[in-house]
mmCIF file of the N, C-alpha and C atoms, coordinates in Angstrom:
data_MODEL
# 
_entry.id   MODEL 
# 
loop_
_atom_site.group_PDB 
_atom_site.id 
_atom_site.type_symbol 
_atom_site.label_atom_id 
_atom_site.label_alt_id 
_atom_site.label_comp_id 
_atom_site.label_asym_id 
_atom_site.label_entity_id 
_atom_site.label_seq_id 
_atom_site.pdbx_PDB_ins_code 
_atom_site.Cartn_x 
_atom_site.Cartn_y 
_atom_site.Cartn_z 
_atom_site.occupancy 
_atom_site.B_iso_or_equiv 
_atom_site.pdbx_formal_charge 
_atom_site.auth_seq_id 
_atom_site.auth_comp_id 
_atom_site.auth_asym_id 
_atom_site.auth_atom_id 
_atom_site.pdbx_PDB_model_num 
ATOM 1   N N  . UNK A 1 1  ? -4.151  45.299 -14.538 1.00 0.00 ? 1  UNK A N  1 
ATOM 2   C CA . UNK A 1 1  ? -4.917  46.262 -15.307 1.00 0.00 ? 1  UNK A CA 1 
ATOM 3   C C  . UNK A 1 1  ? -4.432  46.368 -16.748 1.00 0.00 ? 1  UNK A C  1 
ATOM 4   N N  . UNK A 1 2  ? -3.353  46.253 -16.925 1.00 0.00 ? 2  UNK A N  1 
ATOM 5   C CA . UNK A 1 2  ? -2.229  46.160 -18.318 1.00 0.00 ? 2  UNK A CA 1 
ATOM 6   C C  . UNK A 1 2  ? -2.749  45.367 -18.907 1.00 0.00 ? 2  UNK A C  1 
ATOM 7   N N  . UNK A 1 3  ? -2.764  43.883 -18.956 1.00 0.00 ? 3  UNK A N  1 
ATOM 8   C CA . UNK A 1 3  ? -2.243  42.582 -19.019 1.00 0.00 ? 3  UNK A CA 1 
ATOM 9   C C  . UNK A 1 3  ? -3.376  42.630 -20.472 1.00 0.00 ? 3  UNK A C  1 
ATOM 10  N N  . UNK A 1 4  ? -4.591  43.204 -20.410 1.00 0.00 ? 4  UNK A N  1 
ATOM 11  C CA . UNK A 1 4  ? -5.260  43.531 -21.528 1.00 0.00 ? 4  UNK A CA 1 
ATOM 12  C C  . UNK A 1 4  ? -5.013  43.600 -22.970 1.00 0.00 ? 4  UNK A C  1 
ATOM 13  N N  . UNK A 1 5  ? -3.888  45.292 -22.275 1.00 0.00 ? 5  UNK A N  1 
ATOM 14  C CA . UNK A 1 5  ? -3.776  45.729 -23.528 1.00 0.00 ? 5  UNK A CA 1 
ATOM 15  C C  . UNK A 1 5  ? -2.209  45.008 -23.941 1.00 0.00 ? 5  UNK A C  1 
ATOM 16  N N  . UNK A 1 6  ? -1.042  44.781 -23.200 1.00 0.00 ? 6  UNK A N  1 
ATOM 17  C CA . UNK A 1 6  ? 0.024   44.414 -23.690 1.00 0.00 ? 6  UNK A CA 1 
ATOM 18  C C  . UNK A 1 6  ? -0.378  42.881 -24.653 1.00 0.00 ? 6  UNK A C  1 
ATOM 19  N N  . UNK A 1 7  ? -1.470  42.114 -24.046 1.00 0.00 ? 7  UNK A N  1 
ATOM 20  C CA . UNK A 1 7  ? -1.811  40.970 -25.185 1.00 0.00 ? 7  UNK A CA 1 
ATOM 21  C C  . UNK A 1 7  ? -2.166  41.564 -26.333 1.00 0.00 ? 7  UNK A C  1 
ATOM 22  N N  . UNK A 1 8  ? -3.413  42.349 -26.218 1.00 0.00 ? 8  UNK A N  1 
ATOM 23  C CA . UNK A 1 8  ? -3.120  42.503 -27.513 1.00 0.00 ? 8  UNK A CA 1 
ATOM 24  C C  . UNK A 1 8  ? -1.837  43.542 -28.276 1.00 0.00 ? 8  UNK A C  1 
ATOM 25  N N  . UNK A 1 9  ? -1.552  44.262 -27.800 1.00 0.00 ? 9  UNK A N  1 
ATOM 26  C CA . UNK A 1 9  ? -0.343  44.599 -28.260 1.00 0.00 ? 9  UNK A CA 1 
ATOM 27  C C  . UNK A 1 9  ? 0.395   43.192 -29.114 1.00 0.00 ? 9  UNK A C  1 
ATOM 28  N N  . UNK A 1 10 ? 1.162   42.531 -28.034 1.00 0.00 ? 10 UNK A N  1 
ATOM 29  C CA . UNK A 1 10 ? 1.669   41.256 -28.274 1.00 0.00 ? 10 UNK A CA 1 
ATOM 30  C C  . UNK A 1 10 ? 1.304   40.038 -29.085 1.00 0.00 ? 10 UNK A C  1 
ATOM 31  N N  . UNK A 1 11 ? 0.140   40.196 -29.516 1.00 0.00 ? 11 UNK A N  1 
ATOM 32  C CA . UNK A 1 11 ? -0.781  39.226 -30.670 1.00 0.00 ? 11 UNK A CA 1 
ATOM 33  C C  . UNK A 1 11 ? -0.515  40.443 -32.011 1.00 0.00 ? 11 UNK A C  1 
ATOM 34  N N  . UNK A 1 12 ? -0.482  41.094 -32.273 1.00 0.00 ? 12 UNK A N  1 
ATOM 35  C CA . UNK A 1 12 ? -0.119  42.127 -33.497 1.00 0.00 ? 12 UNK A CA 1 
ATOM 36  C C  . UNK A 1 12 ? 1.298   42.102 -33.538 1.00 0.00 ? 12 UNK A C  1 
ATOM 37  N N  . UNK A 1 13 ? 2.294   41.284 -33.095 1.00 0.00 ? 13 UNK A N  1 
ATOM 38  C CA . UNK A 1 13 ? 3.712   41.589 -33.188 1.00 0.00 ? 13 UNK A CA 1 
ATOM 39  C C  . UNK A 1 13 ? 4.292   40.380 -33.813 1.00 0.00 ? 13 UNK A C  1 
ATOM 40  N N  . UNK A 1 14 ? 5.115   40.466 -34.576 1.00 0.00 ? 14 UNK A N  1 
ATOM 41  C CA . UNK A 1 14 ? 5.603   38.966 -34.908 1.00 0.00 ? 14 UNK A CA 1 
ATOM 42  C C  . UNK A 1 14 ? 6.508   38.880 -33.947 1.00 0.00 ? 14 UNK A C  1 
ATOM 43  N N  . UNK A 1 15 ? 7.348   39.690 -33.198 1.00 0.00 ? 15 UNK A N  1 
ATOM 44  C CA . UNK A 1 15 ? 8.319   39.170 -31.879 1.00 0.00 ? 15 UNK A CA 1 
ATOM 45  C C  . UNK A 1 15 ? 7.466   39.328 -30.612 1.00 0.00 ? 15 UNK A C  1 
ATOM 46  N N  . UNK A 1 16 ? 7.795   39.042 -29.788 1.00 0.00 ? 16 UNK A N  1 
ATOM 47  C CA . UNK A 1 16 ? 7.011   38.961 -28.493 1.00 0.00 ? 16 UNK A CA 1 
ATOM 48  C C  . UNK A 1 16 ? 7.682   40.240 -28.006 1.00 0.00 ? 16 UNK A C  1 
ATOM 49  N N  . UNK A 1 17 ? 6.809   40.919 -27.028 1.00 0.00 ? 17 UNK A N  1 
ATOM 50  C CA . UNK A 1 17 ? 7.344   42.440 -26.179 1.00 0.00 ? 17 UNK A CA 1 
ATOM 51  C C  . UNK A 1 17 ? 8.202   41.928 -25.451 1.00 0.00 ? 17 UNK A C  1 
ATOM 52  N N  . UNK A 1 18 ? 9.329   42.801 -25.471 1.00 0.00 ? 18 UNK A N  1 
ATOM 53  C CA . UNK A 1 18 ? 10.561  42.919 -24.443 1.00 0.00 ? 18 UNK A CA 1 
ATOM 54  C C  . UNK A 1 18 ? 9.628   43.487 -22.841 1.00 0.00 ? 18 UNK A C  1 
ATOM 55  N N  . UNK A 1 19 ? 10.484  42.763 -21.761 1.00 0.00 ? 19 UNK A N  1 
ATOM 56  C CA . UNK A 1 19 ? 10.318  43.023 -20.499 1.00 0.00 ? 19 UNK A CA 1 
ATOM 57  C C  . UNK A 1 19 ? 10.375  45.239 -20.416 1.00 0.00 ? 19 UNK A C  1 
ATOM 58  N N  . UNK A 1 20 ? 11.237  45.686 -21.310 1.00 0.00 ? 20 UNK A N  1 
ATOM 59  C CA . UNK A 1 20 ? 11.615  47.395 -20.946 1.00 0.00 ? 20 UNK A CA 1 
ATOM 60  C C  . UNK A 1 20 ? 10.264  47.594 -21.806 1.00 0.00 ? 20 UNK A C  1 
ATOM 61  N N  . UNK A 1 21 ? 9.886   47.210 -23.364 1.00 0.00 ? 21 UNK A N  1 
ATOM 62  C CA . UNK A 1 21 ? 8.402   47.415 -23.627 1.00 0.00 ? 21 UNK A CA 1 
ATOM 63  C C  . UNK A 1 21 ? 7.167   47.224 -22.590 1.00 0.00 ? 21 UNK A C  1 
ATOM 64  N N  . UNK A 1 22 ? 7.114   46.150 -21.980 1.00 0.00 ? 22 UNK A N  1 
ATOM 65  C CA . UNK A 1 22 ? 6.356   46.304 -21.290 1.00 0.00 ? 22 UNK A CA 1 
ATOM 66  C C  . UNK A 1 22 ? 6.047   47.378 -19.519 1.00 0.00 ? 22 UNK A C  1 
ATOM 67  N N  . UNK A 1 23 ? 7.489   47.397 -19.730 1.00 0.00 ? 23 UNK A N  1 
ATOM 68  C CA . UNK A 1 23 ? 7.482   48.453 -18.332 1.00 0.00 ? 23 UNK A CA 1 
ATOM 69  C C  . UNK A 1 23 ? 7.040   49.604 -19.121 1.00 0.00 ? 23 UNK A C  1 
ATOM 70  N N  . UNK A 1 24 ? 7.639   49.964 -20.228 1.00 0.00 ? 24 UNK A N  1 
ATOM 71  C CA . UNK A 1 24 ? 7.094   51.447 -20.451 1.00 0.00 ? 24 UNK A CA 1 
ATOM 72  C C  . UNK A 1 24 ? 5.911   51.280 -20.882 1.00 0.00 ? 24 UNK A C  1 
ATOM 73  N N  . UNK A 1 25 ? 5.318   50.153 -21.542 1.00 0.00 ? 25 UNK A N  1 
ATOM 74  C CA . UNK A 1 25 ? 3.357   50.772 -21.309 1.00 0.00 ? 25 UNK A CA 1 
ATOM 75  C C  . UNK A 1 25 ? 2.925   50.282 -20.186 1.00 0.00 ? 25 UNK A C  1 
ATOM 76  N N  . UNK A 1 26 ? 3.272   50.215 -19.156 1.00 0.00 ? 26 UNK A N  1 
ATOM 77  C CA . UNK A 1 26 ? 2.409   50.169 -17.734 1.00 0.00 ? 26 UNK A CA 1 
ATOM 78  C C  . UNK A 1 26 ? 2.722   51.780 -17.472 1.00 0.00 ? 26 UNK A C  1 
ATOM 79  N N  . UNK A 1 27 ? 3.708   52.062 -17.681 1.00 0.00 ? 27 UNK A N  1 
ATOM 80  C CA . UNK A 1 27 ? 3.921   53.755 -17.295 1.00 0.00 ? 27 UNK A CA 1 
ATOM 81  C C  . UNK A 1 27 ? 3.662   54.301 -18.599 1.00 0.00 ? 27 UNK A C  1 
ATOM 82  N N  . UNK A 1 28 ? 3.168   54.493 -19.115 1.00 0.00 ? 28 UNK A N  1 
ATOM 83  C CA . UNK A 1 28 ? 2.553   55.566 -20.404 1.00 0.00 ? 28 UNK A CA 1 
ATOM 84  C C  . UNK A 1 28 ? 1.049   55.387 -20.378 1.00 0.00 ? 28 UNK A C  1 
ATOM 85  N N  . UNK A 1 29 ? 0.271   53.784 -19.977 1.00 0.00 ? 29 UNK A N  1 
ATOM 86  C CA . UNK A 1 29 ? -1.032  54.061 -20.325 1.00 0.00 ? 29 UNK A CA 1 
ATOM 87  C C  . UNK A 1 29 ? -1.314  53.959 -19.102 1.00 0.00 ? 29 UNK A C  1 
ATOM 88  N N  . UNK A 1 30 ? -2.445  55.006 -18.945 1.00 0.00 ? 30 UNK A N  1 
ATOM 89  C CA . UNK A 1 30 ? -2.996  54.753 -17.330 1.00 0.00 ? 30 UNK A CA 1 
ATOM 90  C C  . UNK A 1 30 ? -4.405  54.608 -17.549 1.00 0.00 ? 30 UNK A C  1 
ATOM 91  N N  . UNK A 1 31 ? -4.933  53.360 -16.848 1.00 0.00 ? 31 UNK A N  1 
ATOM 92  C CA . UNK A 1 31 ? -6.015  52.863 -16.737 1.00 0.00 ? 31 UNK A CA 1 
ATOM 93  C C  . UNK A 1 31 ? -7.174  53.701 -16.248 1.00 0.00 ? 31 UNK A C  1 
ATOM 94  N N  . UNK A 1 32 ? -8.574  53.872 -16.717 1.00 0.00 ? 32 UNK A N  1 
ATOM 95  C CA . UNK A 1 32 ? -9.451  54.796 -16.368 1.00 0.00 ? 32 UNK A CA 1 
ATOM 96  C C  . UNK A 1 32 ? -10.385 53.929 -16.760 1.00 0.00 ? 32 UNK A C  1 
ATOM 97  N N  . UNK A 1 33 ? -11.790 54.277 -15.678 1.00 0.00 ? 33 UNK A N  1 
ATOM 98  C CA . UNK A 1 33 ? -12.988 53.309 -16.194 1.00 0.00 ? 33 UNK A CA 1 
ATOM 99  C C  . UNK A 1 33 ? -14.207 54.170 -16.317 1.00 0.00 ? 33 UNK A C  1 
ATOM 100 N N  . UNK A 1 34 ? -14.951 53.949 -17.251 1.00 0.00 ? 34 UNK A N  1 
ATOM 101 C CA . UNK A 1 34 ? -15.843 55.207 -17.529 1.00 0.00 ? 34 UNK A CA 1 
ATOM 102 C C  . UNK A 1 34 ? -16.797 54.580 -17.002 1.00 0.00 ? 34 UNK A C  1 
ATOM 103 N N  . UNK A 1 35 ? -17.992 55.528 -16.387 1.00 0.00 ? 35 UNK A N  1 
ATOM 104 C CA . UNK A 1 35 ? -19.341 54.959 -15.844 1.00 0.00 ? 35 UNK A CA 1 
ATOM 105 C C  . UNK A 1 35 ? -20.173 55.066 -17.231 1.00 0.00 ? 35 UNK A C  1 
ATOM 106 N N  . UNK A 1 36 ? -20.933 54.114 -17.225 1.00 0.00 ? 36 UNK A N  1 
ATOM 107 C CA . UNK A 1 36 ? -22.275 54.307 -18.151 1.00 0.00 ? 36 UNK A CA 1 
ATOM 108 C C  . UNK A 1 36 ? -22.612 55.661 -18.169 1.00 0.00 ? 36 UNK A C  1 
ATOM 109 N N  . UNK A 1 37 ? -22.887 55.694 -19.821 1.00 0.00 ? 37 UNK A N  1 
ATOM 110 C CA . UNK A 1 37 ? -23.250 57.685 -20.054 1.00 0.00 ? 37 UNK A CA 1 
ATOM 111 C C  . UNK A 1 37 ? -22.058 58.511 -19.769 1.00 0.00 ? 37 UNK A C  1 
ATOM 112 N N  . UNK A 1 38 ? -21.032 58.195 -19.723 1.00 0.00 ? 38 UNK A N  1 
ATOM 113 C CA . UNK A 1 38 ? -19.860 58.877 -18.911 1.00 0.00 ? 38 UNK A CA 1 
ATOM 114 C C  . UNK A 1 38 ? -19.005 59.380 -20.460 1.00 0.00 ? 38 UNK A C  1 
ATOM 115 N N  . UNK A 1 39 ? -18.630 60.179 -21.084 1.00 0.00 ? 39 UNK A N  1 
ATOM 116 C CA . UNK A 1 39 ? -18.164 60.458 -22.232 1.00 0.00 ? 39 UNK A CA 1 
ATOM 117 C C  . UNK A 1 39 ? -16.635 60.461 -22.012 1.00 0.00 ? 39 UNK A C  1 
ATOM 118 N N  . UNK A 1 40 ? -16.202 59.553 -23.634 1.00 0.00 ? 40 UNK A N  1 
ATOM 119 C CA . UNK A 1 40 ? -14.480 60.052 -23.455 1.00 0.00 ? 40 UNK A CA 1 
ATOM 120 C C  . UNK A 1 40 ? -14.470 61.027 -24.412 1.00 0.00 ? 40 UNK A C  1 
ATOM 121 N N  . UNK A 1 41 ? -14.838 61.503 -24.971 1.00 0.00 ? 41 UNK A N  1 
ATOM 122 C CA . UNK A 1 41 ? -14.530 62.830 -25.694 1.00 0.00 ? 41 UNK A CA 1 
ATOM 123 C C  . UNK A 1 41 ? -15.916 63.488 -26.150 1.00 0.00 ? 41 UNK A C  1 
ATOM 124 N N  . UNK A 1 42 ? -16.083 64.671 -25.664 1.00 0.00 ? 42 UNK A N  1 
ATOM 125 C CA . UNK A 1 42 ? -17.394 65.636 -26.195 1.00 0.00 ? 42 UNK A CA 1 
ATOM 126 C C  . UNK A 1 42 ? -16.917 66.839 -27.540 1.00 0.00 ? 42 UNK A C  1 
ATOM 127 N N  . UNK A 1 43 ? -18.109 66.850 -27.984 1.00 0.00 ? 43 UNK A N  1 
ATOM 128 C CA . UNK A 1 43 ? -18.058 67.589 -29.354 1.00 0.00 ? 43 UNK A CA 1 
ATOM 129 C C  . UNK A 1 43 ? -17.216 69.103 -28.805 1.00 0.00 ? 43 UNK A C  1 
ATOM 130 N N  . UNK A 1 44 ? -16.629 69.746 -29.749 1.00 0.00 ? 44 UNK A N  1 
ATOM 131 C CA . UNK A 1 44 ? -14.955 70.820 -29.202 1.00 0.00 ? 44 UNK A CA 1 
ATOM 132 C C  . UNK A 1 44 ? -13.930 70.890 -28.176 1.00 0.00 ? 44 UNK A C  1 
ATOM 133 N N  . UNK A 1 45 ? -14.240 69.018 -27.621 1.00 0.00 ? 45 UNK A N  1 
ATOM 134 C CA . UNK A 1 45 ? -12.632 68.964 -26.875 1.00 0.00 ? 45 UNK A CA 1 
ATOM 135 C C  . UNK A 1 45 ? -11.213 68.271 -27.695 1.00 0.00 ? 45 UNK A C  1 
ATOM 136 N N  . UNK A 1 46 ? -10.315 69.141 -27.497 1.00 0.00 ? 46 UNK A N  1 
ATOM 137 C CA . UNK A 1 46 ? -9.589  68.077 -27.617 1.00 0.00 ? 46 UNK A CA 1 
ATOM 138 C C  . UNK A 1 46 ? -8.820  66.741 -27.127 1.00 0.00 ? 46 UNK A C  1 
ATOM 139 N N  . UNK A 1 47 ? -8.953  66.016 -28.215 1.00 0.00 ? 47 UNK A N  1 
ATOM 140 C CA . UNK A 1 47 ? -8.382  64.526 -27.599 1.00 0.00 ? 47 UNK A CA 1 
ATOM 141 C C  . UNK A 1 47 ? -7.094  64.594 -27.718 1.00 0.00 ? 47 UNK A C  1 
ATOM 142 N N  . UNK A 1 48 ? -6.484  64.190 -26.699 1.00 0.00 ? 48 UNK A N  1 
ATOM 143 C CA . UNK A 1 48 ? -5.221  64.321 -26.197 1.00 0.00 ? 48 UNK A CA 1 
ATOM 144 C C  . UNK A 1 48 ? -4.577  62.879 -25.881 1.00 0.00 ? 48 UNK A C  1 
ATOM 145 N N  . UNK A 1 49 ? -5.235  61.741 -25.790 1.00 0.00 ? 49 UNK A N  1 
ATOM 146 C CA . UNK A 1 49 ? -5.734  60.689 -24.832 1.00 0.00 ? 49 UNK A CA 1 
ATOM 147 C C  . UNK A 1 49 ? -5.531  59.779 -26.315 1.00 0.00 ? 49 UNK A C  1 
ATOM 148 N N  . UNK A 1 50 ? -5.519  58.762 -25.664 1.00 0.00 ? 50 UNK A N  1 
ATOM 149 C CA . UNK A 1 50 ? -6.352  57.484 -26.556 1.00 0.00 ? 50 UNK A CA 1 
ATOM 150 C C  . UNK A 1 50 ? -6.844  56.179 -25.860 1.00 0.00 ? 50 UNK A C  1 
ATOM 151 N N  . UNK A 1 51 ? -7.339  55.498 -26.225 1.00 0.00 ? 51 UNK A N  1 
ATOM 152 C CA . UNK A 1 51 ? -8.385  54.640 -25.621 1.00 0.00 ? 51 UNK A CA 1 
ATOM 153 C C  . UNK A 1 51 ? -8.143  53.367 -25.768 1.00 0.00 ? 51 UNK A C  1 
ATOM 154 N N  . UNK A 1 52 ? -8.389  52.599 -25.014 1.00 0.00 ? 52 UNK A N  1 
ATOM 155 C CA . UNK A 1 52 ? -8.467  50.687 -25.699 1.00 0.00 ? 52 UNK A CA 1 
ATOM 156 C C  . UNK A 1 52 ? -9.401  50.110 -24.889 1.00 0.00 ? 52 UNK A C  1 
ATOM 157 N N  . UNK A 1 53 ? -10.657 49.956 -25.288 1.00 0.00 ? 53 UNK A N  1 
ATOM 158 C CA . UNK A 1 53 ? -11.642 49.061 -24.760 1.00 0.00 ? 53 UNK A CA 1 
ATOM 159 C C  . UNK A 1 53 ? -11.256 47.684 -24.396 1.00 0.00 ? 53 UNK A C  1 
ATOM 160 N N  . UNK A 1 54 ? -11.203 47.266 -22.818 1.00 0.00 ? 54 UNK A N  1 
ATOM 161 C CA . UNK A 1 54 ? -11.192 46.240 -22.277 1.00 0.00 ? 54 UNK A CA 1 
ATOM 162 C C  . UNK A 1 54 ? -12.260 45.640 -22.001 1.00 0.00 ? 54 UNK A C  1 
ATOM 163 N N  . UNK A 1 55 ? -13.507 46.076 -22.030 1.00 0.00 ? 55 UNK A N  1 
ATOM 164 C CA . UNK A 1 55 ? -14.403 45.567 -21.514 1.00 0.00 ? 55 UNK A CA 1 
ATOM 165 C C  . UNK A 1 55 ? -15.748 46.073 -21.352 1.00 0.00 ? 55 UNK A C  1 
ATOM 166 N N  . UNK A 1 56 ? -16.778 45.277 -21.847 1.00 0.00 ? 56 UNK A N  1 
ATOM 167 C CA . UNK A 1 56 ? -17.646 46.153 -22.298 1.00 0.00 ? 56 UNK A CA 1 
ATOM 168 C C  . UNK A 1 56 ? -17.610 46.819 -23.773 1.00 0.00 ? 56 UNK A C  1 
ATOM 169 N N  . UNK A 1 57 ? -18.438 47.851 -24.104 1.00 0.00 ? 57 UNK A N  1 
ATOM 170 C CA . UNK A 1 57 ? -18.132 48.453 -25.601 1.00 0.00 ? 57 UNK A CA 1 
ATOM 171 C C  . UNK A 1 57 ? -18.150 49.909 -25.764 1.00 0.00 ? 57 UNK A C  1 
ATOM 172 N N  . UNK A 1 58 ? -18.177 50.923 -26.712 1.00 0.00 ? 58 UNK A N  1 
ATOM 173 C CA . UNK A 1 58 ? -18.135 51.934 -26.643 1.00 0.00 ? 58 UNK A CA 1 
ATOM 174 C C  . UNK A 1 58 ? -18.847 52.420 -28.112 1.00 0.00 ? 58 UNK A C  1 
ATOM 175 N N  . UNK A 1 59 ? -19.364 53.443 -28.200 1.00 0.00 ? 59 UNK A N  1 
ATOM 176 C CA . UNK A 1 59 ? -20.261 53.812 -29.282 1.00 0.00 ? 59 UNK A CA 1 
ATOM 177 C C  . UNK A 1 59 ? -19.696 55.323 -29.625 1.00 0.00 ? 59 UNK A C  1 
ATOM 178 N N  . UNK A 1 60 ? -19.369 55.932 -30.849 1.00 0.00 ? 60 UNK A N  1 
ATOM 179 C CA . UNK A 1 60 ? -18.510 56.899 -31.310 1.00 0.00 ? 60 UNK A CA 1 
ATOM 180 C C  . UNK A 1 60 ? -20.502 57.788 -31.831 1.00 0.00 ? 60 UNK A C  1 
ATOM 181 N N  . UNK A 1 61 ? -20.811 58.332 -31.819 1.00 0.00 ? 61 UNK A N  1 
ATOM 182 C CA . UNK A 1 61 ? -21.886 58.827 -32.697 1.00 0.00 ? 61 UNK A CA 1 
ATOM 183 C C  . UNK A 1 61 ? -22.079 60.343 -32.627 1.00 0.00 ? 61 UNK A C  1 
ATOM 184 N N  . UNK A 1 62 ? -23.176 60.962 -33.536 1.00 0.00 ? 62 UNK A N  1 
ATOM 185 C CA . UNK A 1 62 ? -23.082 62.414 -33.819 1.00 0.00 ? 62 UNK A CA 1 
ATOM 186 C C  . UNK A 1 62 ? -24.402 62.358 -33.794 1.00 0.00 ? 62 UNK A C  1 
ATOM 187 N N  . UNK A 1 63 ? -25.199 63.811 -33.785 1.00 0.00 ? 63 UNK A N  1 
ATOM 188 C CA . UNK A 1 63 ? -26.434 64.253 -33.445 1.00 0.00 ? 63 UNK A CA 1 
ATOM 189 C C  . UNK A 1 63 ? -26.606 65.477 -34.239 1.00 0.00 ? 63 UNK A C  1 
ATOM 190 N N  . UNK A 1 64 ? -27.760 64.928 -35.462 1.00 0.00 ? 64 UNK A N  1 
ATOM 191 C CA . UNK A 1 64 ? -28.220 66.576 -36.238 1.00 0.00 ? 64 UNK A CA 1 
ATOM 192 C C  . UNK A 1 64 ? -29.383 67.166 -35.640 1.00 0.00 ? 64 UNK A C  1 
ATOM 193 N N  . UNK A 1 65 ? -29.545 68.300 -36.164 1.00 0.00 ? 65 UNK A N  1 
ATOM 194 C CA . UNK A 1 65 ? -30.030 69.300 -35.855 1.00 0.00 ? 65 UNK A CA 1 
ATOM 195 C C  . UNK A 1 65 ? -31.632 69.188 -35.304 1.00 0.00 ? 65 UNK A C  1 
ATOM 196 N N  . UNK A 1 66 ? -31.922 68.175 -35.645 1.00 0.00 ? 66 UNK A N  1 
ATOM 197 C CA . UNK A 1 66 ? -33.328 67.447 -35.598 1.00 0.00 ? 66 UNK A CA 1 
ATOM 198 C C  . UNK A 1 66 ? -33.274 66.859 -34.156 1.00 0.00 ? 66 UNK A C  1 
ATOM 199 N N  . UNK A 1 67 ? -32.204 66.405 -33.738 1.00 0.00 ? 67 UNK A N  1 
ATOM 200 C CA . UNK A 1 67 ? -31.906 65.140 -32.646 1.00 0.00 ? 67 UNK A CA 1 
ATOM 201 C C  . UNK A 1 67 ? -31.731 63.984 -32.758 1.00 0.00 ? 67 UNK A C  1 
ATOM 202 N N  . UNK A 1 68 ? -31.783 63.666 -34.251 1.00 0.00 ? 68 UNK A N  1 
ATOM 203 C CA . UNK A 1 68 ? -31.699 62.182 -34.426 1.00 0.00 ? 68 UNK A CA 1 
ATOM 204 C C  . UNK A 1 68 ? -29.955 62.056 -34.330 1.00 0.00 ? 68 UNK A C  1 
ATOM 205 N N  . UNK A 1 69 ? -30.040 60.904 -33.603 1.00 0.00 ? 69 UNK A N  1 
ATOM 206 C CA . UNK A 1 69 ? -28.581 60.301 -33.429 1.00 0.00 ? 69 UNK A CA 1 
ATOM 207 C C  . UNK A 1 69 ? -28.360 59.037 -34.585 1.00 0.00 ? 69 UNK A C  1 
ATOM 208 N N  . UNK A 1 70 ? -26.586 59.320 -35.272 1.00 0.00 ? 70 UNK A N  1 
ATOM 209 C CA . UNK A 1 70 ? -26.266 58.454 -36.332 1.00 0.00 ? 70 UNK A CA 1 
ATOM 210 C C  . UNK A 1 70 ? -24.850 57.788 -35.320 1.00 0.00 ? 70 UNK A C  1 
ATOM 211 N N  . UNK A 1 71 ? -24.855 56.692 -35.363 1.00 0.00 ? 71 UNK A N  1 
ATOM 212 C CA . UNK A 1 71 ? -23.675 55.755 -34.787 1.00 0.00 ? 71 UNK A CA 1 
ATOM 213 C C  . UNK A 1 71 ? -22.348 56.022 -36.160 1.00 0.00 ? 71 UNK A C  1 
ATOM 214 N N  . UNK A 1 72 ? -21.368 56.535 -35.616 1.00 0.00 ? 72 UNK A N  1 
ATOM 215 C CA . UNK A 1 72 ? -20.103 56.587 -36.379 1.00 0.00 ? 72 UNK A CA 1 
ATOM 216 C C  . UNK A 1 72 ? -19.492 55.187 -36.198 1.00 0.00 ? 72 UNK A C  1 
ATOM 217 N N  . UNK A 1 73 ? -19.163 54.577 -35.248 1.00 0.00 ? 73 UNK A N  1 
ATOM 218 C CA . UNK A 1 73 ? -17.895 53.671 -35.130 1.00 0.00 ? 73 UNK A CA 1 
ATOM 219 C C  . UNK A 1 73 ? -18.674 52.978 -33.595 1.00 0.00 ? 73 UNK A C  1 
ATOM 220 N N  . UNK A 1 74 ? -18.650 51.363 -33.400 1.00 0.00 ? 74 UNK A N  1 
ATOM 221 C CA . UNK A 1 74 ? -18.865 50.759 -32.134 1.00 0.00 ? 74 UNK A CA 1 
ATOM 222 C C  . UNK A 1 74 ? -17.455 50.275 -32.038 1.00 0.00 ? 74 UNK A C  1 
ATOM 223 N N  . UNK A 1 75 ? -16.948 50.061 -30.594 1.00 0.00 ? 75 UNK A N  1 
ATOM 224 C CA . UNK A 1 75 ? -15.954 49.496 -30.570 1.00 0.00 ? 75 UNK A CA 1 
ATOM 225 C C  . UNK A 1 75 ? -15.766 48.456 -29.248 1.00 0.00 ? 75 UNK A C  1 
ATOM 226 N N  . UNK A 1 76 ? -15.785 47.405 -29.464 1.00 0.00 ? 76 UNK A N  1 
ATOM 227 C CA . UNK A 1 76 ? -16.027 46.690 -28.414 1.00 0.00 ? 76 UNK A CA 1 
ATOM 228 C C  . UNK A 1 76 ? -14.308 45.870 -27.894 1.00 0.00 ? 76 UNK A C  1 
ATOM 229 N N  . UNK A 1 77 ? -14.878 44.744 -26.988 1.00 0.00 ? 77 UNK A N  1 
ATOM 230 C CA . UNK A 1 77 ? -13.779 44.501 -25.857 1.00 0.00 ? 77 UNK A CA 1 
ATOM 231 C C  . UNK A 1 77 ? -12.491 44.045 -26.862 1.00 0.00 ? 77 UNK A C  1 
ATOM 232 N N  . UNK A 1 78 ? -11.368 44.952 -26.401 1.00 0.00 ? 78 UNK A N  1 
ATOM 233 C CA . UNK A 1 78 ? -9.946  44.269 -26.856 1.00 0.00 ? 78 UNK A CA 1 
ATOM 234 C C  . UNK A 1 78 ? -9.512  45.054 -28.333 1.00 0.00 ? 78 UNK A C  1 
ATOM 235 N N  . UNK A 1 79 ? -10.304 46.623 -28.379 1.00 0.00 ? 79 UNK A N  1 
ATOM 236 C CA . UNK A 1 79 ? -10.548 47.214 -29.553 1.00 0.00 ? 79 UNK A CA 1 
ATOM 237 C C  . UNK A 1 79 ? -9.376  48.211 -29.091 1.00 0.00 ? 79 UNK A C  1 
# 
């Protein structure tokens, strides 16, 4: 479930992750899979969390008063 994010972790590093780096992000990030329509953060929660798209993509956007929806940020696989 890791193996995702420690690459890329490990492609942004000029040294390669130590074996104790990698134990501690298998125990700090815990894997969660959102269903379609399924929100990681709604308008007055706080984010506490952070995210790394493995798969699939994710769409950040806001909604005025009208209903029209504006896309802030897409973020797709390995983001």
């Amino acid at each position: 479930m890791h193996e995702a994010l420690i690459n890329y972790i490990d492609r942004q590093l000029a040294t390669p992750l130590s074996e104790d780096e990698i134990t501690r992000i298998k125990k700090t990030f815990v894997p969660k899979k959102l269903q379609k329509h399924q929100y990681f953060l709604q308008e007055g929660d706080i984010c506490k969390v952070t995210g790394f798209v493995k798969k699939e993509a994710m769409r950040q956007y806001t909604v005025d008063k009208s209903g029209k929806e504006y896309i802030l940020g897409l973020y797709i696989e390995n983001w």
